[in-house]
N, C-alpha and C positions, 0 to 999 in steps of 0.2 A: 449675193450673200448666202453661204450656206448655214446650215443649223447652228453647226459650233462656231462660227463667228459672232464678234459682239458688232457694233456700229463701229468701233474706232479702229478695229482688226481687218474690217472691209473698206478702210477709205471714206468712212461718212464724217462728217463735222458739222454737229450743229451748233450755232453762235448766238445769245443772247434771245432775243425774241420775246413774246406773250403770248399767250392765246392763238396757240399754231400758226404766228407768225414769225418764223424763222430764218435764218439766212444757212440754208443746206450748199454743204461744198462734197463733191464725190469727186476722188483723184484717183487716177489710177491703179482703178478697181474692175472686179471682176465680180457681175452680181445673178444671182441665180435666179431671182424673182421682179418683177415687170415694178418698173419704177412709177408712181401716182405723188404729184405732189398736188397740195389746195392750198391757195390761199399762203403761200410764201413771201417775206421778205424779199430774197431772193436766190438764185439755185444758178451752179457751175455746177455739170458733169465733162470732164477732162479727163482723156486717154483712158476709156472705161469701155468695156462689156458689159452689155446688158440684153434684156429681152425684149424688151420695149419702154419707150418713156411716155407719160401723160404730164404735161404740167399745165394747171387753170389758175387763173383769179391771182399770180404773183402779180404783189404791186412794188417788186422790183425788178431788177434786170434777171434774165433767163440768158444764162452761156450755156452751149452746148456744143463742145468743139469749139475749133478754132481757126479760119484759113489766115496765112498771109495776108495780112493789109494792110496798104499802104506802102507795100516794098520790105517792111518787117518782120521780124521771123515771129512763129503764130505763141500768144501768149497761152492759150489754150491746148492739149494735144487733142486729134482726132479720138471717134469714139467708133466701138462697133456695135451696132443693133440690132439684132435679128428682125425684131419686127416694127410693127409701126413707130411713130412720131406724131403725137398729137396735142399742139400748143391752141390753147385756148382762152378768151377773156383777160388776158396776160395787158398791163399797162405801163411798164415801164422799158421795153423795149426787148429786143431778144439777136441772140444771134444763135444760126446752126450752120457749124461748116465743116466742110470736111471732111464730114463723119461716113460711114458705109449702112448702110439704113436700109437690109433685105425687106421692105415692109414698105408701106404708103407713108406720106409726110401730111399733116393735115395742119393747117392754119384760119383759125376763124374767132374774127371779131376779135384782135389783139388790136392793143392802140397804142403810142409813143415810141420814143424812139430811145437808140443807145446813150444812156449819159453820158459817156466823154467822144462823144460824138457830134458832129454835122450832119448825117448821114442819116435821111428820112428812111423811115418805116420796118420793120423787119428785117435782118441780112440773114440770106436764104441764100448761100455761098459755096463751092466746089464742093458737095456734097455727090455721092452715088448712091443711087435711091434705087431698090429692085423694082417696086412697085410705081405707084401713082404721086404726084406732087398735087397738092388741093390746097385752093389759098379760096377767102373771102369775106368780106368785113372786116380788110383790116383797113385799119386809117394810122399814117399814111398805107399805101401798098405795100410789100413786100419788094424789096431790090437784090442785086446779087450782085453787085460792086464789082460788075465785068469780071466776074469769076463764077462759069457758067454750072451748075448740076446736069449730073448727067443722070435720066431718067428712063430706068425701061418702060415703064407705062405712058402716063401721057403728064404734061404739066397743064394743069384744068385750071378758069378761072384768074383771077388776080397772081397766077403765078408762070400763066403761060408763057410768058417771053423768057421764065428764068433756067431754061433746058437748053 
């Protein structure tokens, strides 16, 4: 988002909520400044440019991208990232796929899984990540729904097999 943009001119939507609990949607945007969210209801970013994203403490679902599952076309668009990814404390389940992630991917201490899903722990899915994948503490693990990331650094911890 640059200067003279407002939220609704950049693709942001925020919905309902209290006390900085929100359900933040970012579509098919293009944002100038590093994305930090706390303590969210819960947050899609879809077919976006960004610089980096931090999301903590949502105690809803975290979309970020979206690969093919299940044979379906992806309800999510891929996103581009310059730099990191760092999901943390997050309880209601998350997905990242897809996306192109110049930067490290960090996962720790998320818990729960996707609600309209079966599908334990994290999807950590056809993602292209420049840097490092780091997962730990999450419960369940982190899975990749046999749609592998591809990793120039290394895939460290609870997330080594997803490279």
């Amino acid at each position: 988002m640059n200067r003279e943009q407002t939220p609704e001119s950049a693709g942001l939507r925020e919905e309902g909520g209290d006390l900085g609990r929100t359900v933040v949607t970012i579509a098919n945007s293009h944002l100038d400044a590093p994305l930090a969210s706390n303590q969210a209801k819960s947050l899609s970013i879809c077919g976006s440019t960004l610089p980096s994203v931090s999301v903590a403490n949502s105690t809803g679902f975290v979309l970020i991208g979206g690969a093919k599952d299940d044979g379906g076309p992806a309800a999510c668009g891929p996103n581009v990232i310059s730099g990191n990814v760092t999901l943390r404390d997050n309880t209601a389940g998350i997905e990242l796929g897809a996306d192109t992630i110049s930067g490290s991917v960090v996962l720790t201490n998320n818990t729960g899984q996707r609600p309209d899903s079966d599908k334990a722990g994290p999807e950590v899915e056809a993602n292209h990540i420049g840097a490092f994948l780091v997962c730990s503490g999450n419960t369940p693990v982190p899975v990749d729904d046999n749609q592998p990331n591809t990793v120039a650094g290394r895939a460290i911890g609870q997330c080594a097999g997803l490279a």
